[in-house]
C-alpha positions as CSV (number, residue, x, y, z in Angstrom):
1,X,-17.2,-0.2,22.8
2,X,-18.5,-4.1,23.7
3,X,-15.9,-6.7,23.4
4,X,-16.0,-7.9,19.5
5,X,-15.9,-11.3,18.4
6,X,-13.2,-11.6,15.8
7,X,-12.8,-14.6,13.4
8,X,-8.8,-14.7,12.1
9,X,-7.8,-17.3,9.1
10,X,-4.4,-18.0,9.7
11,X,-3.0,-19.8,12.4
12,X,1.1,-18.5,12.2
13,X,2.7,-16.7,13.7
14,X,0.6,-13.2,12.8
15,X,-2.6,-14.8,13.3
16,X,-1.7,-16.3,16.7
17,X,0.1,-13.2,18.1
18,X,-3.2,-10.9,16.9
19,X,-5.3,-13.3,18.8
20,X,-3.1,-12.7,22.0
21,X,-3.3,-9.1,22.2
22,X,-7.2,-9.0,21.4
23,X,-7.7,-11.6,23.8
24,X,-5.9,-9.3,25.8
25,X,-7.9,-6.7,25.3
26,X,-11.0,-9.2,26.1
27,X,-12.1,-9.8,22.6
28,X,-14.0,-13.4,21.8
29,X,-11.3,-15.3,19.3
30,X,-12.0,-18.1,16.4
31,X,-8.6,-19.3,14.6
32,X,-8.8,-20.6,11.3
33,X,-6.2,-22.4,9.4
34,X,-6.5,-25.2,6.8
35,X,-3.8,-27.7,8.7
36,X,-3.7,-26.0,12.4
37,X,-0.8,-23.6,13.8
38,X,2.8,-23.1,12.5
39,X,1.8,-25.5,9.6
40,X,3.4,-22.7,7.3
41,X,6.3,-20.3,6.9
42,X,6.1,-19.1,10.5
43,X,7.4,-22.7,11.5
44,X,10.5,-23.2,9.1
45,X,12.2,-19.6,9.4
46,X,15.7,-18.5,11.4
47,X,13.6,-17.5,14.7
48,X,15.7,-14.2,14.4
49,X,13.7,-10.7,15.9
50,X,15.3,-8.9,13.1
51,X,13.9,-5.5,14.7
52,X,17.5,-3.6,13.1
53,X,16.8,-4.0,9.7
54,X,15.6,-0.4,8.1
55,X,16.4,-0.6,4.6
56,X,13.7,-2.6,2.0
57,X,14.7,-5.0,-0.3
58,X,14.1,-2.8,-2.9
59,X,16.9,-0.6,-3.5
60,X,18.5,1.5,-6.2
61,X,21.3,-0.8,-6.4
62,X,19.7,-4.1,-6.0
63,X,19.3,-5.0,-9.5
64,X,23.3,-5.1,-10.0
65,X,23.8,-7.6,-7.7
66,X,20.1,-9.0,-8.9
67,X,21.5,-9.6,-12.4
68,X,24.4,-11.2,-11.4
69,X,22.2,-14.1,-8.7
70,X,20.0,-14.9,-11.3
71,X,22.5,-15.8,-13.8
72,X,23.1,-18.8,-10.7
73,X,20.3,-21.1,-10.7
74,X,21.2,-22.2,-7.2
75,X,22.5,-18.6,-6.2
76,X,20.5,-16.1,-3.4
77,X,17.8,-15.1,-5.8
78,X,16.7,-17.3,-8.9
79,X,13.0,-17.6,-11.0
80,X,11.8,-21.4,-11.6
81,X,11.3,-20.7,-15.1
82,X,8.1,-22.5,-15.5
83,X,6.8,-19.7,-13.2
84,X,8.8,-16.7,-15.0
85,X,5.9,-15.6,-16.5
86,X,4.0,-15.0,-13.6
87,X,6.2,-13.4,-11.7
88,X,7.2,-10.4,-14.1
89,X,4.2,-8.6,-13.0
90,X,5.5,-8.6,-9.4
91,X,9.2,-7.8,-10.6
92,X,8.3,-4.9,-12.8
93,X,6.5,-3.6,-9.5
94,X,10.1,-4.5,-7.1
95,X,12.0,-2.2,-10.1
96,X,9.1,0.6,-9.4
97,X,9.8,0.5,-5.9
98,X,13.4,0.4,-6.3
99,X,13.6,4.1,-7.5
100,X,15.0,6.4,-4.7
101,X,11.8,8.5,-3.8
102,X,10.0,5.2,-2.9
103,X,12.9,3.8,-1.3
104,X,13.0,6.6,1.1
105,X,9.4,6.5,1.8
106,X,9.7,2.4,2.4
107,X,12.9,2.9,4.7
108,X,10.8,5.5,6.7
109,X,7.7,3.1,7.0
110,X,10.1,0.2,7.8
111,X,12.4,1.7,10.5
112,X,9.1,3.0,12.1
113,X,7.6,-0.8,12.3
114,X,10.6,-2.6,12.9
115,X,11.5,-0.1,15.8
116,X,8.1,-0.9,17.2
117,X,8.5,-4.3,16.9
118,X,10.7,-5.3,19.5
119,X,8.9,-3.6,22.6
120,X,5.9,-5.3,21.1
121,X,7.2,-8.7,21.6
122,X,8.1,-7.8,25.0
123,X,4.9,-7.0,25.8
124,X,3.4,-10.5,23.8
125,X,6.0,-12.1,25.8
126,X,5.2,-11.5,28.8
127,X,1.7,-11.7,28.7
128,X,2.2,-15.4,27.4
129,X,4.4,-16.4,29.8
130,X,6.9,-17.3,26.4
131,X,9.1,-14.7,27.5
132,X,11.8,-18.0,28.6
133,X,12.5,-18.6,25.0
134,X,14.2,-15.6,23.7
135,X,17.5,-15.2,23.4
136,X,19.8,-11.6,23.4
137,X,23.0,-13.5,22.3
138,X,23.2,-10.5,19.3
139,X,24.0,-10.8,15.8
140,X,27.0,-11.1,13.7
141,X,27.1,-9.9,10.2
142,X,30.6,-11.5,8.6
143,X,32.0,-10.8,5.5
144,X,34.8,-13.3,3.4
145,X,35.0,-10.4,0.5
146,X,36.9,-7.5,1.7
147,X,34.8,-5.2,-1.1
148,X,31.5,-6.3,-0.1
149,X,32.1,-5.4,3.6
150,X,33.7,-2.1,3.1
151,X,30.4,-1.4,0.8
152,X,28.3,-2.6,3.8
153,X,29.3,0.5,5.9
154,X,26.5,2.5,4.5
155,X,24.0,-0.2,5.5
156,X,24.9,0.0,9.2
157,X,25.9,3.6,9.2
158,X,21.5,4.1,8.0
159,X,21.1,1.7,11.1
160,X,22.8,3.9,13.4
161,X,20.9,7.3,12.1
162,X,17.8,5.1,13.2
163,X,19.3,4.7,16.7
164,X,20.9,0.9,16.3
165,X,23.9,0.2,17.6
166,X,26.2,-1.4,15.4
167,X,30.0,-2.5,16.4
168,X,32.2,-2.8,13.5
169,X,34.8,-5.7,13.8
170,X,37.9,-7.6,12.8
171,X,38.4,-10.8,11.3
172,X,40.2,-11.8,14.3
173,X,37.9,-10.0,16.4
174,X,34.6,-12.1,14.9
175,X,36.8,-15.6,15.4
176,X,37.5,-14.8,19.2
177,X,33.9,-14.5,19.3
178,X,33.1,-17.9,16.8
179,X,36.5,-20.0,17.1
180,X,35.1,-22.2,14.3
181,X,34.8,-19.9,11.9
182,X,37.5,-19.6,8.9
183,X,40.4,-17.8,8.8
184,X,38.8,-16.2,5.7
185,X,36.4,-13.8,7.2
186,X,38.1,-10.0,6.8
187,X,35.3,-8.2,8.6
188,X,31.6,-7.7,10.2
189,X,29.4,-5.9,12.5
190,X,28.2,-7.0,16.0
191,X,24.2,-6.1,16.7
192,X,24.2,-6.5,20.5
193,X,20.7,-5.8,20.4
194,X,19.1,-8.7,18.2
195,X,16.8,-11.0,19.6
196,X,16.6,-14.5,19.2
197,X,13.9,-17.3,19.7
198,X,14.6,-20.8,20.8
199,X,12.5,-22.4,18.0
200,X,10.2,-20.5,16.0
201,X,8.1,-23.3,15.8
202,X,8.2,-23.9,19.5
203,X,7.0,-20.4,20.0
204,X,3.7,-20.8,17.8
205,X,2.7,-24.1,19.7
206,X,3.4,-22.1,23.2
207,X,1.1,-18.9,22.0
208,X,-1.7,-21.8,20.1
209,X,-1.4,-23.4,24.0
210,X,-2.2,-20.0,25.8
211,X,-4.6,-19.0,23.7
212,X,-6.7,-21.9,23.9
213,X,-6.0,-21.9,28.1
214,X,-8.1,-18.4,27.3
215,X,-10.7,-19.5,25.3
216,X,-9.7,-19.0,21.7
217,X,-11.3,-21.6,19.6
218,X,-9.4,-23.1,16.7
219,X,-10.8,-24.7,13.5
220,X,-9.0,-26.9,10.8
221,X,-10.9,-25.5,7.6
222,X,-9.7,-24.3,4.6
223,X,-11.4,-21.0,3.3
224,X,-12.5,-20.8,-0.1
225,X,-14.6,-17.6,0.0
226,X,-15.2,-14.3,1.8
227,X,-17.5,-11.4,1.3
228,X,-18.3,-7.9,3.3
229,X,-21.7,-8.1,4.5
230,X,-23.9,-5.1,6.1
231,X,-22.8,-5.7,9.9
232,X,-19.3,-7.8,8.9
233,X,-18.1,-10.4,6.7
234,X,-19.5,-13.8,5.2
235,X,-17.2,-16.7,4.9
236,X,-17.4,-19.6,2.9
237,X,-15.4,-22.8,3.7
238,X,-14.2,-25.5,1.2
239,X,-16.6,-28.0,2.7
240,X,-19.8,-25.6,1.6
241,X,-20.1,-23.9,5.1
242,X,-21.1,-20.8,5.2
243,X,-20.5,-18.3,8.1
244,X,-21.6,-15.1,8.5
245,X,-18.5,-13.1,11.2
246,X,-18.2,-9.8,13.0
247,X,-14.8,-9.1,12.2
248,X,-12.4,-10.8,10.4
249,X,-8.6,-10.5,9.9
250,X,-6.7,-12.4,7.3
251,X,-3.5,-13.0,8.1
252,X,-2.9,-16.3,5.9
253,X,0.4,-15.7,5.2
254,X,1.2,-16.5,0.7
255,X,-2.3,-17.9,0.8
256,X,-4.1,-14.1,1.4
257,X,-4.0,-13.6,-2.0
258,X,-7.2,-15.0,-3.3
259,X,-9.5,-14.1,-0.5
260,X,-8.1,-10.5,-1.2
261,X,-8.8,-10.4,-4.3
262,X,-12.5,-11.3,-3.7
263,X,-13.3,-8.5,-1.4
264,X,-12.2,-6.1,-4.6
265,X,-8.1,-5.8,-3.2
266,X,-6.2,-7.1,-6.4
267,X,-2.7,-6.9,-4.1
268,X,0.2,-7.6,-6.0
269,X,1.6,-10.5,-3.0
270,X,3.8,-13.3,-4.5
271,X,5.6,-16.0,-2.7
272,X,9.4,-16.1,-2.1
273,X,10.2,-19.9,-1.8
274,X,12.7,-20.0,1.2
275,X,14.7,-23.1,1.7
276,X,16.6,-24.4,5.1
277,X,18.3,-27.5,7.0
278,X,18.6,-28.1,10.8
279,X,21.1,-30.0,11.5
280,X,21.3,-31.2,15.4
281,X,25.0,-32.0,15.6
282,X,26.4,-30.0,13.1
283,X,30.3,-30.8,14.9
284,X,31.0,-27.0,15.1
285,X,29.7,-24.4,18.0
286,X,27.7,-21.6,16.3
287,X,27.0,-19.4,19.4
288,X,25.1,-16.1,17.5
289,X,23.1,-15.5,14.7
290,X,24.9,-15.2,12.0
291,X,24.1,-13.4,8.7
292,X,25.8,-13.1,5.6
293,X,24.6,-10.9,3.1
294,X,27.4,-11.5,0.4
295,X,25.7,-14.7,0.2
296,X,21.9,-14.2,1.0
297,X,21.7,-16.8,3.8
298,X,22.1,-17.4,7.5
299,X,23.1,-19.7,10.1
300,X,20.7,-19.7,13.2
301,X,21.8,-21.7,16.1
302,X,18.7,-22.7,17.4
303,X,17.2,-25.4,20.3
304,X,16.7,-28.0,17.6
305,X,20.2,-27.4,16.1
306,X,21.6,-25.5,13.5
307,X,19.5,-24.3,10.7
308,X,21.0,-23.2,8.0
309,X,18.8,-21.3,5.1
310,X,17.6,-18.6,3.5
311,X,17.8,-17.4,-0.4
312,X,14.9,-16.0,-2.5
313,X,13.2,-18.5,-5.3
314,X,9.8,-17.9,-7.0
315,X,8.4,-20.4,-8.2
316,X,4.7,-19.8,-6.5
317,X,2.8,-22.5,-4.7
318,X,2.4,-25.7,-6.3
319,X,6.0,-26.5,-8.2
320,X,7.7,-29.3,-6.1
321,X,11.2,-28.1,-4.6
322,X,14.3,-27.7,-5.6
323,X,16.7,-29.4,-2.7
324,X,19.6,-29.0,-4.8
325,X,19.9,-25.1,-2.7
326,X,20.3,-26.3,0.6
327,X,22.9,-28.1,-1.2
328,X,24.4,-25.3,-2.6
329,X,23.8,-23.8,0.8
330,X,25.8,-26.3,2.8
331,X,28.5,-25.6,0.3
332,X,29.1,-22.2,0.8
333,X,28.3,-22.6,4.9
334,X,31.3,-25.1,4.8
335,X,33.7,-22.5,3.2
336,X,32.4,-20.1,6.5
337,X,32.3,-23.3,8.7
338,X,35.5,-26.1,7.0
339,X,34.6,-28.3,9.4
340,X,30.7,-28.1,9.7
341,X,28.8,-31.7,9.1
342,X,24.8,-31.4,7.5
343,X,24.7,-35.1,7.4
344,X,22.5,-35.0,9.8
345,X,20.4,-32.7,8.7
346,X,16.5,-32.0,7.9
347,X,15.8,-30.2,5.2
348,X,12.7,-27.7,4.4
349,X,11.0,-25.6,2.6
350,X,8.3,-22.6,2.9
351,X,6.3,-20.1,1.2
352,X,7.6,-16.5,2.8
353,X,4.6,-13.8,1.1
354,X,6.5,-11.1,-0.2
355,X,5.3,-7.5,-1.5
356,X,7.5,-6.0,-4.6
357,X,7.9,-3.0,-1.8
358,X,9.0,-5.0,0.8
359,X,6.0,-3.1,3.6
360,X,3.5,-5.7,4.5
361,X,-0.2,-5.3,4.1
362,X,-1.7,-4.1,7.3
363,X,-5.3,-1.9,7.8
364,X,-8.6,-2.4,6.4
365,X,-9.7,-4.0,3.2
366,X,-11.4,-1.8,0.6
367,X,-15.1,-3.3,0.9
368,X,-15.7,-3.2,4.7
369,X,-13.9,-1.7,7.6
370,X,-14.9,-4.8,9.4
371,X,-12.3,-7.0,7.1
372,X,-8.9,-6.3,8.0
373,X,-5.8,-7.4,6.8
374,X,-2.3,-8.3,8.1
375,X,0.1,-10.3,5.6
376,X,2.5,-9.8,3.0
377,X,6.0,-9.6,5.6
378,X,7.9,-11.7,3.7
379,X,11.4,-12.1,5.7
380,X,10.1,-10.2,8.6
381,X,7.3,-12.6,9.6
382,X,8.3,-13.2,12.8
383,X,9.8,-9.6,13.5
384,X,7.2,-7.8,13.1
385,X,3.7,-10.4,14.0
386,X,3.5,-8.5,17.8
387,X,3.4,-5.1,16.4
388,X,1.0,-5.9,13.3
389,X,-1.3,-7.8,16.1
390,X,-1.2,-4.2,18.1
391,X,-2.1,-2.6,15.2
392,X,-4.6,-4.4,14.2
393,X,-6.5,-4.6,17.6
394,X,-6.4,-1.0,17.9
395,X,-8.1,-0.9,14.6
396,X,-10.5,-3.7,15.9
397,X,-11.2,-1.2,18.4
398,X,-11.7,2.0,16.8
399,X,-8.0,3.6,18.0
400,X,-5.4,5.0,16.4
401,X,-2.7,2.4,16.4
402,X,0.7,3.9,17.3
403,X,2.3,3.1,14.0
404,X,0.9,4.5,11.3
405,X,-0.7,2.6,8.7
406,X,-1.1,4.4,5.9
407,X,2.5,3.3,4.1
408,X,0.5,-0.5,4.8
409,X,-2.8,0.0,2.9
410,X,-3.9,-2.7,0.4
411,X,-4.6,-0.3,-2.1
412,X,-1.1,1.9,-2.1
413,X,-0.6,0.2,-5.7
């Protein structure tokens, strides 16, 4: 087929990786994004290559521990009440999901894109020339409640049926590997394979860099309207523009939601609010990733310094944030970390677009084969933006992408 020309709204780190690999593929490239690249989510988050994670957030036993977060208004997973309402929709749709058939069609769909992910990135790596900021340090997964970490077996023995190697370890074990760490932690697993940027942000600059070195034209617009036209897609932008496109992919992140919904797609995407600090002498030595999922956060030593966040909040778009959890965070990452310092820290927060099913939204939109979509990855933004870009140029290009889409349609609902 002749090169296309491809229009992509979005400028993180899905848009920007998409426009690598069709630029690749020697595709003509317009980004547009409303403030510019890594304005959003894709520049705030942990920089981890979370490729090992199988198993959805929706679960058959999620809502135990559920219950017992939100009861915390600064715990892993709280509702802004103001914006309770609105959410119920999307939560009555997680407890659907939760059910076991759909769990084990979600963990099959998930396993096969995260497994794809990492050779992806290889692939976007090198290409780039950004393959100098990724680390292979691993991943520790540390536990402080002996309970919690025996019931965390299962997790990692579904990891290992995928293929993933996961060495369980001491207490002692895990501090020979992170002196600093207290005396407290009873147990964890080791994930030599994780992968680790730099800076997340860092990486999005680098790719916007490339891309224009190719060509790629970007455009600070915001997007008010879309529609499928006869031979490809009309957009309209906030300042009355109007642009008629050959393709288009829409990959603006919590902000996909209203463009989807005009092209006849009522996708049920919401926004988890996620919250962090980087903190660039934090006066301990952090030396891998470090998850802990008793506790719903991380700590991500990165090139910046050490950035501590994650927990769930939705509260949608417009209500101011909340800093009092990254306080609440800092609290609990000094009962890991007694002798950790945030003083000096910078705190943030971003809009992660999360599906109640935890499978993003990636494949063609209902009213033209010509509009494609890839958003909706929630915590797995990063992961998974080389293999969504792969699988959206081959659908650009009339192949069969080698993941399948179907468990990513926009109309699986």
């Amino acid at each position: 087929m002749s090169k296309p020309n491809v229009t992509i709204v979005g400028a993180g780190i899905v848009g920007l990786a998409t426009a690598s690999v069709l630029v690749s593929r020697g595709a003509s490239v317009t980004i547009i994004d409303r403030e510019g690249p890594a304005a959003g989510a894709s520049q705030g988050n942990a920089g981890g290559i979370a490729w090992t994670d199988v198993s959805p957030l929706a679960s058959p036993g999620i809502w135990k521990d559920a219950l017992k977060w939100l009861m915390d208004p600064l715990g892993p997973l709280t509702v802004r009440p103001a914006y309770a309402l609105k959410i119920l929709p999307w939560m009555i749709r997680f407890l659907a999901a939760s059910g076991k058939d759909q769990v084990a069609r979600s963990t099959v769909a998930l396993a096969a894109l995260n497994g794809s992910a990492l050779p992806a990135w290889e692939r976007v790596w090198k290409l780039t020339g950004t393959h100098n900021q990724v680390r292979r340090n691993g991943c520790l997964e540390i536990f402080d409640n002996r309970a919690k970490f025996e019931a965390y077996r299962a997790t990692w023995a579904q990891q290992r049926d995928h293929g993933i190697e996961v060495r369980e370890l001491t207490g002692d074990q895990i501090r020979d590997m992170e002196p600093d760490l207290t005396a407290n932690i009873v147990g964890g697993g080791f994930l030599p394979g994780w992968a680790q940027m730099d800076d997340p942000k860092k990486l999005c600059l680098s790719l916007a860099d490339w891309l224009a070195a190719q060509g790629v034209t970007f455009e600070v617009a915001s997007v008010s309207g879309v529609s499928a036209t006869a031979n490809g897609a009309e957009l309209r932008l906030v300042d009355g523009t109007v642009r008629g496109v050959e393709k288009l992919v829409i990959a603006c992140g919590a902000w996909s939601k209203k463009l989807t919904a005009q092209l006849g797609d009522a996708v049920p995407l919401d926004t988890e609010r996620g919250y962090n600090i980087t903190v660039p002498q934090p006066g301990v030595s952090v030396t891998n990733f470090i998850m802990l999922p008793g506790h719903g956060f991380v700590l991500s030593p990165l090139e910046t310094g050490l950035r501590i966040g994650g927990a769930v909040e939705f509260g949608g778009l417009d209500l101011p944030p909340n800093w009092g959890r990254v306080d609440a965070m800092i609290a609990k990452a000094k009962t890991i970390y007694p002798k950790l310092d945030a003083s000096t820290g910078k705190r943030w927060m971003g809009f992660r677009p999360s599906m109640p099913d935890s499978l993003p939204v990636i494949g063609p939109s209902s009213a033209s084969p010509h509009i494609l979509y890839g958003f909706g990855h929630a915590h797995h933004g990063l992961t998974e933006a080389a293999t969504t870009a792969e699988m959206l140029t081959a659908m650009i290009f009339n192949e069969t992408p080698a993941v399948d889409p179907s468990p990513f349609s926009a109309t699986r609902f």
